[in-house]
N, CA, C and O atoms as a GROMACS GRO file, in nm:
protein
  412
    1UNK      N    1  12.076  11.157  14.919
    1UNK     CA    2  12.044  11.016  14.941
    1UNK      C    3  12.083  10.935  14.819
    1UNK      O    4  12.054  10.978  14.707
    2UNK      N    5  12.148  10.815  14.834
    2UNK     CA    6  12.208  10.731  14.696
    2UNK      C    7  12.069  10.655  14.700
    2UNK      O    8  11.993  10.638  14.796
    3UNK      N    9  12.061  10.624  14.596
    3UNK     CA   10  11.962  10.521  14.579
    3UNK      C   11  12.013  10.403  14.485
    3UNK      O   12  12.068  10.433  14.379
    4UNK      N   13  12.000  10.308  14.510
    4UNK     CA   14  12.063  10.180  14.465
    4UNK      C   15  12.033  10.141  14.291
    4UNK      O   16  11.922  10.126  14.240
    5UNK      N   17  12.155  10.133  14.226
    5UNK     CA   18  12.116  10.168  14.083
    5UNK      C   19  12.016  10.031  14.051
    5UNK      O   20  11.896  10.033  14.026
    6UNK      N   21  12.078   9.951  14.057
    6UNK     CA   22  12.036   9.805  13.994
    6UNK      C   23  11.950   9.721  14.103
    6UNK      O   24  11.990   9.637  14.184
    7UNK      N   25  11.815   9.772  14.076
    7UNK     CA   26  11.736   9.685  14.177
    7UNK      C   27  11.626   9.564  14.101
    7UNK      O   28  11.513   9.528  14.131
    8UNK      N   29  11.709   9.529  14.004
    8UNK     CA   30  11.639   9.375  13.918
    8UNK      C   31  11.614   9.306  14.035
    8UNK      O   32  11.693   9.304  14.130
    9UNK      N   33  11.500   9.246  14.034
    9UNK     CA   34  11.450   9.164  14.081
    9UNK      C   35  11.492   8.986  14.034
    9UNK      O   36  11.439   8.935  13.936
   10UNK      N   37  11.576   8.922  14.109
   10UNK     CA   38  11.672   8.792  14.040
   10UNK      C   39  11.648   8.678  14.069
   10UNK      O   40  11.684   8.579  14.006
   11UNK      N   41  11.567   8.683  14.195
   11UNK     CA   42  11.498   8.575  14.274
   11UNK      C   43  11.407   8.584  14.371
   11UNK      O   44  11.437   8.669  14.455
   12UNK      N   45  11.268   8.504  14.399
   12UNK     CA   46  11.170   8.515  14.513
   12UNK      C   47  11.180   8.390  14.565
   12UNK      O   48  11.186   8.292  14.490
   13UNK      N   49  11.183   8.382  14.675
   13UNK     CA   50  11.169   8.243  14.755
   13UNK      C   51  11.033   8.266  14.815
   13UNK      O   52  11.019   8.367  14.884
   14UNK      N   53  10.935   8.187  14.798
   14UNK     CA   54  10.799   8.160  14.917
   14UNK      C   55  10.813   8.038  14.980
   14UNK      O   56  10.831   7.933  14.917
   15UNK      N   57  10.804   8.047  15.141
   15UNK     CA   58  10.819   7.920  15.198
   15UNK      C   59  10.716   7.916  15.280
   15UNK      O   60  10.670   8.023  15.319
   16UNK      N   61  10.669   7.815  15.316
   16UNK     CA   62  10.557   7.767  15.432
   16UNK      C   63  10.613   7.754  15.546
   16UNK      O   64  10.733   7.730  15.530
   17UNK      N   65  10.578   7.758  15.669
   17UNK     CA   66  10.627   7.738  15.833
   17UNK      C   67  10.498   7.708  15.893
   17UNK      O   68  10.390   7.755  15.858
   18UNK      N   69  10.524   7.608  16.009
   18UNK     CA   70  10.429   7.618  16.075
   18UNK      C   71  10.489   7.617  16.236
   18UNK      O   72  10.587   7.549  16.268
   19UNK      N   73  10.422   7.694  16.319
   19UNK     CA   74  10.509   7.690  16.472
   19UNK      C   75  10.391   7.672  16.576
   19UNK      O   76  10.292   7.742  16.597
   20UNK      N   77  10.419   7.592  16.615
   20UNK     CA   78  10.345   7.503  16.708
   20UNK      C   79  10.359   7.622  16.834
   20UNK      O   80  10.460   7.685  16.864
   21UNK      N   81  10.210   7.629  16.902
   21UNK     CA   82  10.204   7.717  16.996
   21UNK      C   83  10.210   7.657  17.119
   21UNK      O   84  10.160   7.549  17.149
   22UNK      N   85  10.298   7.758  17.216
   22UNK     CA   86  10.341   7.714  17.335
   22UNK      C   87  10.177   7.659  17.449
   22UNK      O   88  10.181   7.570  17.534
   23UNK      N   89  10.066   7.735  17.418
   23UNK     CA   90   9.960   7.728  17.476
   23UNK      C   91   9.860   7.715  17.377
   23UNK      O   92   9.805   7.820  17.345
   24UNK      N   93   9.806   7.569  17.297
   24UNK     CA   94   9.718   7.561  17.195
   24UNK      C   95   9.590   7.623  17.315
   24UNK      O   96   9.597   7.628  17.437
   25UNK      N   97   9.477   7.665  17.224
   25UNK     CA   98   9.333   7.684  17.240
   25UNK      C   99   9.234   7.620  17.169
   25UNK      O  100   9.252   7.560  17.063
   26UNK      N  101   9.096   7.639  17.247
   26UNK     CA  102   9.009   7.603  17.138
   26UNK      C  103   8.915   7.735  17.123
   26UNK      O  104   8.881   7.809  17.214
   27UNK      N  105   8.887   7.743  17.005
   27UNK     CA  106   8.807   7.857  16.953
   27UNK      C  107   8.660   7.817  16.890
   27UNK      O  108   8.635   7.798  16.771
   28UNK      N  109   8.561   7.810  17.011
   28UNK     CA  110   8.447   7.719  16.986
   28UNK      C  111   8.527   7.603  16.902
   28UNK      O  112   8.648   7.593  16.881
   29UNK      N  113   8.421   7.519  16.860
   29UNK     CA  114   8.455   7.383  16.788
   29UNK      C  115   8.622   7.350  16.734
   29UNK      O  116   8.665   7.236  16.714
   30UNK      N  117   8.678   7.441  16.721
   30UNK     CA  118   8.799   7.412  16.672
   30UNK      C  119   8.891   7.435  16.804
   30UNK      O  120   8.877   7.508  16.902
   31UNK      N  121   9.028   7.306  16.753
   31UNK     CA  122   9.128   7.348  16.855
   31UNK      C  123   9.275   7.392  16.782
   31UNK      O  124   9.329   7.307  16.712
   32UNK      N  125   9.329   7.506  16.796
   32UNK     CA  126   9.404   7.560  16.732
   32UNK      C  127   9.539   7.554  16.832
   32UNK      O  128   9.555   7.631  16.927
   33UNK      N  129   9.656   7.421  16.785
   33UNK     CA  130   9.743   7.400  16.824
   33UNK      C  131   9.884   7.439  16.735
   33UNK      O  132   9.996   7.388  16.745
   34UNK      N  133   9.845   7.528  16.663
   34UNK     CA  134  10.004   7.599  16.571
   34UNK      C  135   9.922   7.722  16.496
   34UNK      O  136   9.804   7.755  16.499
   35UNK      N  137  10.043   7.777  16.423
   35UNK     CA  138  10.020   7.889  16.312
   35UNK      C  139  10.070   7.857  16.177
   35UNK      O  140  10.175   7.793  16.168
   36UNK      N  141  10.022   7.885  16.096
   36UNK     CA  142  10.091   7.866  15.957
   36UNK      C  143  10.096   8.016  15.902
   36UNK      O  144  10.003   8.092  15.877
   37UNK      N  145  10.263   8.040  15.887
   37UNK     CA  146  10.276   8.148  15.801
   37UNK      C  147  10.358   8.118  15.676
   37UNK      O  148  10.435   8.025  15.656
   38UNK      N  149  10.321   8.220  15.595
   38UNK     CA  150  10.420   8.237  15.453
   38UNK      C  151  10.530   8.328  15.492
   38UNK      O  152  10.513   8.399  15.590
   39UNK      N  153  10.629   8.333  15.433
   39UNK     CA  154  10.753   8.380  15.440
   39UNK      C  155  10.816   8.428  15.289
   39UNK      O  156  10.890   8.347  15.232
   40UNK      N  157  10.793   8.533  15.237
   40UNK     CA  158  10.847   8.584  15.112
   40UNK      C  159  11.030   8.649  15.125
   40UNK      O  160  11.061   8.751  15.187
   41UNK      N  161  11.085   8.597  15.082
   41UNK     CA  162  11.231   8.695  15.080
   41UNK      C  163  11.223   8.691  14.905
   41UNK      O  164  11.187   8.591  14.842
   42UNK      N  165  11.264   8.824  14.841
   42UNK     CA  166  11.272   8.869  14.700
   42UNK      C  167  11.435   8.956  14.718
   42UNK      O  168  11.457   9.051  14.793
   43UNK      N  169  11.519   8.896  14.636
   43UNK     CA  170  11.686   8.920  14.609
   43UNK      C  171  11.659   8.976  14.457
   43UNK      O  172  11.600   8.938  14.357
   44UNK      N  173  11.746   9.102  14.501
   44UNK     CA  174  11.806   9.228  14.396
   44UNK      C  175  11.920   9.175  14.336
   44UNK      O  176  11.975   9.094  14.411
   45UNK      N  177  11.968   9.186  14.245
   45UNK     CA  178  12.086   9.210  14.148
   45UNK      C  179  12.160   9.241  14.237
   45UNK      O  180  12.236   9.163  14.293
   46UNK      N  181  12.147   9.389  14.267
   46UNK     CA  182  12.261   9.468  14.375
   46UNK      C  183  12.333   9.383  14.522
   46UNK      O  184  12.442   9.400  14.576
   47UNK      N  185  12.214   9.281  14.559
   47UNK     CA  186  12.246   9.232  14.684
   47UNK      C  187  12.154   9.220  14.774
   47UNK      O  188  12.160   9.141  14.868
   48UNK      N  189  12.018   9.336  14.741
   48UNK     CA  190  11.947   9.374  14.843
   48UNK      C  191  11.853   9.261  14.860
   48UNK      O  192  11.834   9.194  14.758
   49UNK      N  193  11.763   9.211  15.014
   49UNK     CA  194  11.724   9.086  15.031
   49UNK      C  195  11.579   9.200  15.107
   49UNK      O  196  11.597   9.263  15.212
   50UNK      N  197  11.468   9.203  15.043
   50UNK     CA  198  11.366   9.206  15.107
   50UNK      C  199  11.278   9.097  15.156
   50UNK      O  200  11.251   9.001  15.084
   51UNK      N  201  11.216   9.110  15.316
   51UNK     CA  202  11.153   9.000  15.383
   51UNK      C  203  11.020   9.031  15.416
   51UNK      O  204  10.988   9.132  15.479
   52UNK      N  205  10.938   8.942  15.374
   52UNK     CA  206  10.808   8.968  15.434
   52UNK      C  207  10.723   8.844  15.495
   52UNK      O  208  10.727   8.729  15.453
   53UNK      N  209  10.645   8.892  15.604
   53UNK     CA  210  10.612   8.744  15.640
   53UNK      C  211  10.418   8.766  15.654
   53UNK      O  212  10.360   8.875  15.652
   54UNK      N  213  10.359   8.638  15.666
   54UNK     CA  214  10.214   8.690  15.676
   54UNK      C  215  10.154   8.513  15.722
   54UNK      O  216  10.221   8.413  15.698
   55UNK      N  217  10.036   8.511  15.781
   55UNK     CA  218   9.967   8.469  15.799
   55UNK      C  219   9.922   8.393  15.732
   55UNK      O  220   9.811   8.429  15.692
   56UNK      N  221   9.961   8.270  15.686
   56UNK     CA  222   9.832   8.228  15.599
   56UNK      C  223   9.740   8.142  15.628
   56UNK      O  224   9.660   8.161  15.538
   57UNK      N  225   9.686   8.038  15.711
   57UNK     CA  226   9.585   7.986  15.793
   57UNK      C  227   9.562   7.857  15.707
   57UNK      O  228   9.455   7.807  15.672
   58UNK      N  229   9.709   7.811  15.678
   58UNK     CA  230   9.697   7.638  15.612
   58UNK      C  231   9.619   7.700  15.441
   58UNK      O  232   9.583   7.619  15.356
   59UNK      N  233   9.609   7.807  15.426
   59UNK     CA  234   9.640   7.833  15.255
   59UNK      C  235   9.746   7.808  15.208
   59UNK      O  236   9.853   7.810  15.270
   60UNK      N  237   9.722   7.765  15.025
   60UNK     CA  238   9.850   7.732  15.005
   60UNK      C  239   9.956   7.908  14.944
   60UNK      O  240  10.026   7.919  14.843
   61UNK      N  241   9.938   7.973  15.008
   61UNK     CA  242   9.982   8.094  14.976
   61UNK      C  243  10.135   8.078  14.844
   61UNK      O  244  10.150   8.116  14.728
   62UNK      N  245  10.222   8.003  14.941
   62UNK     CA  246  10.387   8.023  14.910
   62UNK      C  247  10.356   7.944  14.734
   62UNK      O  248  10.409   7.982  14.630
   63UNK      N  249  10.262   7.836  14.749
   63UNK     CA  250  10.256   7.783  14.559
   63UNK      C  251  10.199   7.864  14.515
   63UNK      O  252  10.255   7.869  14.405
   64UNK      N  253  10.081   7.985  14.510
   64UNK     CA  254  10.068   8.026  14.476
   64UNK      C  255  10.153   8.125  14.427
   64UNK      O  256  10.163   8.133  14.305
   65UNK      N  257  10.228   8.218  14.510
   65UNK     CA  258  10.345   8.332  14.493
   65UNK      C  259  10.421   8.231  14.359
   65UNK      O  260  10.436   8.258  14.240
   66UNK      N  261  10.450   8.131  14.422
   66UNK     CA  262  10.572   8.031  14.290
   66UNK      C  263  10.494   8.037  14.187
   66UNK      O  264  10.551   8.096  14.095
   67UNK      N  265  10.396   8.006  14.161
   67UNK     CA  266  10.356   7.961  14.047
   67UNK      C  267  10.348   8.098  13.961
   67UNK      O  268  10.424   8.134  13.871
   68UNK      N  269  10.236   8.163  14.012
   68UNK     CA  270  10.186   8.291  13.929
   68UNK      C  271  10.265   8.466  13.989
   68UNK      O  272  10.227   8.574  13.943
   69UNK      N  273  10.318   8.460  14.042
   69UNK     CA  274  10.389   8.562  14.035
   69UNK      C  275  10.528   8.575  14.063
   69UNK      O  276  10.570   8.687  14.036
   70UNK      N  277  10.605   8.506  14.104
   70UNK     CA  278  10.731   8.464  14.071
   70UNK      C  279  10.795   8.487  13.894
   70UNK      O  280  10.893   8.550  13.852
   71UNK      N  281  10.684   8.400  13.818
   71UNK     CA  282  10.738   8.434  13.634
   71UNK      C  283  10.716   8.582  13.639
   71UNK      O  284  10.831   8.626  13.627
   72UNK      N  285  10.634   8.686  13.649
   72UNK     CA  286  10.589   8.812  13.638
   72UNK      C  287  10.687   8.914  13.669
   72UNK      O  288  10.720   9.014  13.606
   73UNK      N  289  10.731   8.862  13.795
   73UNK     CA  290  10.834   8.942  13.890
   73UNK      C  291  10.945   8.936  13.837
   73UNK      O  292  10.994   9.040  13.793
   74UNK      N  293  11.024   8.795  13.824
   74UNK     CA  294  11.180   8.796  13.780
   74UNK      C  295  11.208   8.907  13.634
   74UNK      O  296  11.146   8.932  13.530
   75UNK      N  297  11.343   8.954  13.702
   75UNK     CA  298  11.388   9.084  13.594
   75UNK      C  299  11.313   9.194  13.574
   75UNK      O  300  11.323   9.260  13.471
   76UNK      N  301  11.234   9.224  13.667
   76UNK     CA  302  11.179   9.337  13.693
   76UNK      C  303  11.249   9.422  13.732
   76UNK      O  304  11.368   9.408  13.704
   77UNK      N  305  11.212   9.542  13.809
   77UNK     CA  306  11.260   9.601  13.879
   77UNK      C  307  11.169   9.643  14.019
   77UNK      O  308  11.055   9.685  14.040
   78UNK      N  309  11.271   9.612  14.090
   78UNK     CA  310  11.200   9.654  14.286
   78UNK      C  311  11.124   9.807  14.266
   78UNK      O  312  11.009   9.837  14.299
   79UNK      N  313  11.220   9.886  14.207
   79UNK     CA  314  11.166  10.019  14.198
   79UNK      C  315  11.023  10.042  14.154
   79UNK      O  316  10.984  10.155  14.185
   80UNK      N  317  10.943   9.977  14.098
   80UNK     CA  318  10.820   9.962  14.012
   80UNK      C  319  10.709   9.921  14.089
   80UNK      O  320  10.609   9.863  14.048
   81UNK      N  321  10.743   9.964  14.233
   81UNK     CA  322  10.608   9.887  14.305
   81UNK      C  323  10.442   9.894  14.281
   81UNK      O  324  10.349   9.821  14.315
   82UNK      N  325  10.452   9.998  14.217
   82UNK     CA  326  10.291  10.055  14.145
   82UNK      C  327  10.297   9.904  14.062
   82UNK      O  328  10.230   9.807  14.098
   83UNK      N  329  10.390   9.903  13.946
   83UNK     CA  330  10.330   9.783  13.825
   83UNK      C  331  10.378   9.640  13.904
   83UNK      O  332  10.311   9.538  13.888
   84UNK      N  333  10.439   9.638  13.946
   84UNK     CA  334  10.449   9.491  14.003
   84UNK      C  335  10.376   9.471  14.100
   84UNK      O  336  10.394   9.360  14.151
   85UNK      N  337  10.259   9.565  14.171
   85UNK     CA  338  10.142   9.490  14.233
   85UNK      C  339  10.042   9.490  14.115
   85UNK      O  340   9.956   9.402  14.104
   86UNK      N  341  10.055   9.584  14.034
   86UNK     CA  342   9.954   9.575  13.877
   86UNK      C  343   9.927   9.441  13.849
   86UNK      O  344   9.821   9.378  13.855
   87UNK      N  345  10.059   9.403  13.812
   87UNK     CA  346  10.098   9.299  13.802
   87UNK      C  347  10.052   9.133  13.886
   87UNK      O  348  10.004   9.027  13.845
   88UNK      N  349  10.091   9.178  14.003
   88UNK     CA  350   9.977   9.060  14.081
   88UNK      C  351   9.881   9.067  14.082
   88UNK      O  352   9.821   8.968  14.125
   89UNK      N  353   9.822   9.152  14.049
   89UNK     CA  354   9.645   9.173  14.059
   89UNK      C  355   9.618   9.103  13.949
   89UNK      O  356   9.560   8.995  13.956
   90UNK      N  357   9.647   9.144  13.859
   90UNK     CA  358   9.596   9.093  13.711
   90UNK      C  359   9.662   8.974  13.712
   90UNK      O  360   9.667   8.928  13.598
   91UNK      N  361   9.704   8.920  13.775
   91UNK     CA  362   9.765   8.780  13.769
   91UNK      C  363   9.650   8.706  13.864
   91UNK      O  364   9.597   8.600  13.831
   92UNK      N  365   9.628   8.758  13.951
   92UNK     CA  366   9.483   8.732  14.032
   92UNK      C  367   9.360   8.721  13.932
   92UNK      O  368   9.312   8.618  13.885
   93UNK      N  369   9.331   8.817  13.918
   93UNK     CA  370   9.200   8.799  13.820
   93UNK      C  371   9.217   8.752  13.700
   93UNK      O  372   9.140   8.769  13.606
   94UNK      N  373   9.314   8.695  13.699
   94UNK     CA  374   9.330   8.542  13.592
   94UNK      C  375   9.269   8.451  13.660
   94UNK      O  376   9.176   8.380  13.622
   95UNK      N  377   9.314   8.451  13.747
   95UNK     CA  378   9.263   8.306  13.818
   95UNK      C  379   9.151   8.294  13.882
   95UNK      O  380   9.107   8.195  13.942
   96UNK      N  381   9.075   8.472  13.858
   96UNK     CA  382   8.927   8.488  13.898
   96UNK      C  383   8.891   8.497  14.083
   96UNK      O  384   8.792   8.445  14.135
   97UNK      N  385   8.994   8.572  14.152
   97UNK     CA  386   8.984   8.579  14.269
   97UNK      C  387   9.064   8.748  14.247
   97UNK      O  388   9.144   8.785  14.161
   98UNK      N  389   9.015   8.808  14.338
   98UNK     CA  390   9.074   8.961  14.378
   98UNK      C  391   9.207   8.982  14.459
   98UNK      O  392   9.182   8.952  14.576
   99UNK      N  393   9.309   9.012  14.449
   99UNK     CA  394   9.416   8.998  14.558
   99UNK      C  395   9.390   9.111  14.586
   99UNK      O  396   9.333   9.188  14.509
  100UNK      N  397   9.441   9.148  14.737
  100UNK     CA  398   9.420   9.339  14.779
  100UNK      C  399   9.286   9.400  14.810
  100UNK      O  400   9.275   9.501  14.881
  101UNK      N  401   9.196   9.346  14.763
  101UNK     CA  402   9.097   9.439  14.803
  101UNK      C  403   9.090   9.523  14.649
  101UNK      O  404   9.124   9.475  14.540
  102UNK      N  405   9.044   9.642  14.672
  102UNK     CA  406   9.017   9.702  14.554
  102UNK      C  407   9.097   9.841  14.526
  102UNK      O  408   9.075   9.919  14.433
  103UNK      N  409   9.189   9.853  14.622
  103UNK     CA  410   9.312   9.939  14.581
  103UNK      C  411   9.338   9.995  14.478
  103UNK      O  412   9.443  10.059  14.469
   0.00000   0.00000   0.00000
């Protein structure tokens, strides 16, 4: 199996979306007429484009990713997934909130 030499981490994009649902509801008192998700893509040196998408429920998720873990991440390496969630965590409990659970 090759494994990709140069997996620097060179850029993260976080973006916000929101998609309006074909059949809004109401969920007791609230009426829930869209979704708001975050959208992470993180670009390798090499080329490689990882995508992830999630839920975020009108949090500001994607400023957060920009602000505090975006500096942490760039010129890293992808390969390092142990320290670059290290890494967000303790970038979390800077800001005095837990990311993850207790992993």
């Amino acid at each position: 199996m090759n494994t990709p030499k140069d997996l620097q981490i060179t850029s993260i994009e976080a973006i916000e979306c929101r998609i309006p649902l074909e059949r809004p509801f109401n969920l007791g008192v609230f009426h829930i007429a869209h979704r708001d998700y975050t959208i992470v893509r993180i670009h390798t040196a090499e080329g490689y484009v990882g995508v992830a998408y999630m839920l975020s429920r009108n949090a500001e998720v994607a400023a957060t990713i920009n602000r505090n873990v975006v500096p942490v991440w760039i010129g890293q390496s992808a390969h390092e997934v142990e320290q670059l969630w290290q890494k967000a965590r303790f970038t979390g409990h800077r800001l005095g909130v837990e990311l993850g659970g207790s992993g």
